[in-house]
N, C-alpha and C positions, 0 to 999 in steps of 0.2 A: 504494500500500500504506500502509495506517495504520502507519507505523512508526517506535514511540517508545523512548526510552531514559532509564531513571531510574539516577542516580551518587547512590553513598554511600560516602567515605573514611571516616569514622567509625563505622557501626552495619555490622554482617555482613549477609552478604545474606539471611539468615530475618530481618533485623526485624520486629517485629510490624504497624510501621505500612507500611512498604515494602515488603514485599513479600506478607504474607498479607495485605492489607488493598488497599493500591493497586494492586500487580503484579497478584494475583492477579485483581483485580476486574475489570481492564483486561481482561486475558488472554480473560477467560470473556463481557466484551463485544463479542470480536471485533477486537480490538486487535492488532498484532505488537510483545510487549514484549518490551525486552532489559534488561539490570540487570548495572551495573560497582559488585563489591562486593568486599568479601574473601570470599574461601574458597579451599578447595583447590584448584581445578581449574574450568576450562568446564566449563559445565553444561546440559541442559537439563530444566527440574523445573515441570512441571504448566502448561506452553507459555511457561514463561517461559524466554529464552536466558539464562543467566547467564554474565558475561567475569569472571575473577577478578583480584581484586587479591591481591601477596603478605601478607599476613596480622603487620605489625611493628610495634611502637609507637613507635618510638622517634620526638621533634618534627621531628628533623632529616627523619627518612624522608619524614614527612606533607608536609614544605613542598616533596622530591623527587616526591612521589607524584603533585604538579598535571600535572607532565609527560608523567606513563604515564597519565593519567586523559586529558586532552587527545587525545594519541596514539589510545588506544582509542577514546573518542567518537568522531571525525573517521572512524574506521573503519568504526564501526556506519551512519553515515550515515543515521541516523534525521531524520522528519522535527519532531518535539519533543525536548528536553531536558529534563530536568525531576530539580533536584537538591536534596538534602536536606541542607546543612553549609556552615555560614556562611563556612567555610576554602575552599568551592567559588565561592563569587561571581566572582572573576574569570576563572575557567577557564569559569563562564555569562557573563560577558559577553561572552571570548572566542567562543564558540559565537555570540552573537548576531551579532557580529560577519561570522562570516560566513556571516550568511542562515536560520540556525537560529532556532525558537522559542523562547523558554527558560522555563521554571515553576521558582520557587524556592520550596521548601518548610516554612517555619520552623516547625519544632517546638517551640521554646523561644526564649526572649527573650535573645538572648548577651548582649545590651546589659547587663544586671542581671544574668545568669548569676555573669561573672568578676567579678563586684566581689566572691566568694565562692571563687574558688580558692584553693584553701590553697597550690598548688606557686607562685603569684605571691608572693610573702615579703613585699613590702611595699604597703599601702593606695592609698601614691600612687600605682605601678606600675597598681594592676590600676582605680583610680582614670581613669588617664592613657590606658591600654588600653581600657576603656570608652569612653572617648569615641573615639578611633579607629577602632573596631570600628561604632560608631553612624555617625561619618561614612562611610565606606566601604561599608553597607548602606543607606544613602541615598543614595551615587552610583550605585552597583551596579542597586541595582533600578529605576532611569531607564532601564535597558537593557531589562529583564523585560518578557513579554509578560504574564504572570500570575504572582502572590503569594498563595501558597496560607498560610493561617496558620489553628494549631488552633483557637484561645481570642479573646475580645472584645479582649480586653486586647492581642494581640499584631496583632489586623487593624489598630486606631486609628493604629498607626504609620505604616502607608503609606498610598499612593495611593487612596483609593477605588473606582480608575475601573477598578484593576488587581487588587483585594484581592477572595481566594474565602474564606469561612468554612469548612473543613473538619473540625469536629470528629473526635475519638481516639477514637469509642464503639465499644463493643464489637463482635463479630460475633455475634450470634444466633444464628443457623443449625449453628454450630461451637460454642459453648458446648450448645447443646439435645444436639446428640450423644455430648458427652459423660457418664460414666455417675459416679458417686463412688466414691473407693479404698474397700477391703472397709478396716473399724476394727477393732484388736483390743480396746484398750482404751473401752468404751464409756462408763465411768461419766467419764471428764473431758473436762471441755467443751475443744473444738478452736478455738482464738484462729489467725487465718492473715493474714502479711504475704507477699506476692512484689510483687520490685521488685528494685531496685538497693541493695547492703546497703553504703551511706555513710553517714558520720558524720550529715548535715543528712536522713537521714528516718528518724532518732532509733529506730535498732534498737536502739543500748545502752540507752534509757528505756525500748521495750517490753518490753527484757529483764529491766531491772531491774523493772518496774511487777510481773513476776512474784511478784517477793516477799510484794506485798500484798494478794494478791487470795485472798481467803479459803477460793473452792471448789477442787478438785482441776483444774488445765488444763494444758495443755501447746500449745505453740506450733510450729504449721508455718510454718518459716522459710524461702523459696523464693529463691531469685535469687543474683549474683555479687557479690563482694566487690570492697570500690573495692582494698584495699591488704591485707597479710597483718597490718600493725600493728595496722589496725582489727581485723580478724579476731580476731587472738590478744586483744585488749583485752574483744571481748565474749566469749567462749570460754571465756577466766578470770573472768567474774561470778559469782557464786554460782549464780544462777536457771538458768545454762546447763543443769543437770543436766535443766532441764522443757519443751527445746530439741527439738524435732527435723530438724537442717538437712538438707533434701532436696537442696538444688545448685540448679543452673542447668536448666531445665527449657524443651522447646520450648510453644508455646502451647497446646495442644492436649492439653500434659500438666499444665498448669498446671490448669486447672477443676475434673479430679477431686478434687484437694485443695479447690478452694474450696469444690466442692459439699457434701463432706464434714466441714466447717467450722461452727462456730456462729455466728462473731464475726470482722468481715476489721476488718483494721485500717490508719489511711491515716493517720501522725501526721511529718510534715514540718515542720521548723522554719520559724520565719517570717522564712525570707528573703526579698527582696523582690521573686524569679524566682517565688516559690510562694502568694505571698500570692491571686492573681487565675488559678491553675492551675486544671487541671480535669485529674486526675490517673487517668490510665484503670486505675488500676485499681477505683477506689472506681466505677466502673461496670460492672467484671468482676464485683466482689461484690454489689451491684444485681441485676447477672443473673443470679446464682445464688441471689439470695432471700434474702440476709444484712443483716444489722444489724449498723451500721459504731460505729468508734470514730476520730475525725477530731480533727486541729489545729482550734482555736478560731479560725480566720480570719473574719472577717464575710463575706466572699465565699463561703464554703461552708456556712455558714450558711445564705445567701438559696440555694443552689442544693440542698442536701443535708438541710434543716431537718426533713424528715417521715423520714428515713432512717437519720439517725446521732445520735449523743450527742458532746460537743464538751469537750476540756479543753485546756489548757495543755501541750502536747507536751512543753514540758522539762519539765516535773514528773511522774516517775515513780509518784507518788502518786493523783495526779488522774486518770493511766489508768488505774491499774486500780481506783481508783472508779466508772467510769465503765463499766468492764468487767464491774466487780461489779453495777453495776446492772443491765446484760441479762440476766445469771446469773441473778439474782433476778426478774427478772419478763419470764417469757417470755412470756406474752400479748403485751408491749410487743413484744420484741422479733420475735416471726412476725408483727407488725401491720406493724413497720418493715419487713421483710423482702419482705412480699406487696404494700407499697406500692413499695417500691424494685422492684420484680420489674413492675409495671406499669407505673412511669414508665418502664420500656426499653422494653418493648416501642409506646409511644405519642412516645417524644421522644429517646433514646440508644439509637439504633442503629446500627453502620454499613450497613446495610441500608438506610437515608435515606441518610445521606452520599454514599454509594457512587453515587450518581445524582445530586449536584454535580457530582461527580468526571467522569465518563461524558459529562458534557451539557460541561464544560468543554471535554475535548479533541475532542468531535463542531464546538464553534461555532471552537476554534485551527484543525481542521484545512483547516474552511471557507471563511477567510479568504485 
């Protein structure tokens, strides 16, 4: 029996990448998937099994949690592993250990992540952490059968001999079916961020860029708050009042807003985790035919250069320059749009991806 199992302590078990994306992809290849995540309850949803984990934040919990993760795995007795959280590496090597396959997933570069935690208080700590974290996924992945990684940037770390490119693009198929929310207001133009609402992907600048932008807008605000300070910090801006925060939304319910959008916005500071990103959503907005407003990084430049207009993310002035410019010349912008709309369907899709994926575990299982 093809039978694999994907672990994630940190993301729920709907993540976008994990489970509509990989899980589900598996599943529908003929795969027997199972998936250790948090939620409420055993599950079985769309042939995926899902075991749940209890659903706590607290650091203490996480570094108990390897125990009930371990425990679980060893249960499922699948014949892959394949896990997504740098805090799992040794609970995969464990597995390799005895006689398991193991796939480790890096979605993000921890190594440059934490040199950017604010709850580490001091430089040298997250400094010192850093490097730690870099040793310990260069012991770790000596163990790994495969190293899946999103982005160019994060495959050059490892192994060649062991490293898959999987790109975060979009799904096609699932964004086509979806249809655009009915608008009441039609005369102001619809600006739309969804993502994760932290301080470093400069919500408080979009919100303020609100102020200067001359035509009538209003901004669909999509996703979770890292903290309630943040929250209440952009909530009290003036601009808030031109705000409309939808929440936390599944994937599925995300598109109608974008479809219905004129302007997606992808404005992340330039830390040095994001500077060489490829941040899925500026290819959610691709697929829906919009005309972006992007961090000034030279890396999204060379990738994103026929599709978006580029300022300085901390300057809340420069956005909505920049914003004001698609306002005013919409030809530019349905040019951006129907170009961005073609490069998915020809180079950013997971509909490619999805058959790295598929051929990876057909040649593990072989072996």
């Amino acid at each position: 029996m093809k039978k694999i199992c994907h672990i994630t302590t940190v993301h729920d078990a709907y993540d976008d990448r994990i489970f509509h994306k990989e899980c589900l992809s598996l599943a529908q290849a003929g795969f027997y998937v199972t998936l250790i995540a948090k939620y409420k309850c055993d599950d079985l949803v769309n042939g995926v099994k899902i075991y749940s984990l209890p659903n706590k934040n607290s650091r203490l919990y996480r570094i108990l949690l390897q125990f009930i993760v371990i425990v679980k795995a060893l249960k499922v007795n699948a014949k892959i592993y394949h896990f997504h959280d740098p805090e799992l590496m040794f609970v995969g090597v464990l597995l390799r250990l005895t006689g398991k396959k193991v796939v480790y997933d890096v979605h993000e570069d921890i190594v440059k992540q934490v040199l950017y935690k604010k709850w580490i208080k001091y430089s040298f700590i997250r400094s010192l952490l850093s490097k730690i974290i870099d040793f310990s996924e260069k012991f770790c992945t000596l163990f790994f059968n495969k190293i899946i990684a999103v982005t160019d940037d994060i495959a050059i770390k490892f192994n060649s001999r062991k490293i898959l490119l999987i790109h975060n693009y979009p799904i096609i198929s699932l964004i086509d079916k979806c249809q655009p929310i009915s608008v009441k207001d039609t005369e102001s133009i619809k600006l739309i961020y969804a993502g994760g609402l932290t301080e470093v992907r400069g919500i408080k600048e979009i919100i303020n860029a609100l102020d200067y932008i001359e035509s009538k807008t209003e901004l669909y605000l999509l996703g979770a708050w890292d903290n309630d300070e943040y929250r209440a910090e952009c909530m009290n801006l003036k601009s808030w009042k031109k705000v409309n925060y939808i929440g936390t939304l599944s994937l599925g319910e995300v598109y109608p807003y974008v479809k219905s959008s004129d302007i997606g916005l992808c404005l992340l500071y330039p830390a040095k985790n994001y500077l060489t990103s490829l941040p899925v959503k500026a290819f959610e907005y691709m697929a829906c035919e919009k005309p972006m407003v992007m961090s000034d990084f030279e890396y999204w430049k060379e990738i994103f250069n026929d599709v978006a207009v580029f300022c300085n993310p901390l300057i809340s002035k420069e956005i909505a320059t920049c914003i004001q410019k698609l306002i005013d010349n919409k030809i530019k912008a349905e040019t951006m749009g129907k170009k961005a709309r073609k490069l998915i369907l020809e180079k950013f899709s997971w509909e490619v991806e999805k058959l790295k994926l598929i051929d990876m575990y057909h040649q593990l299982l072989s072996k």
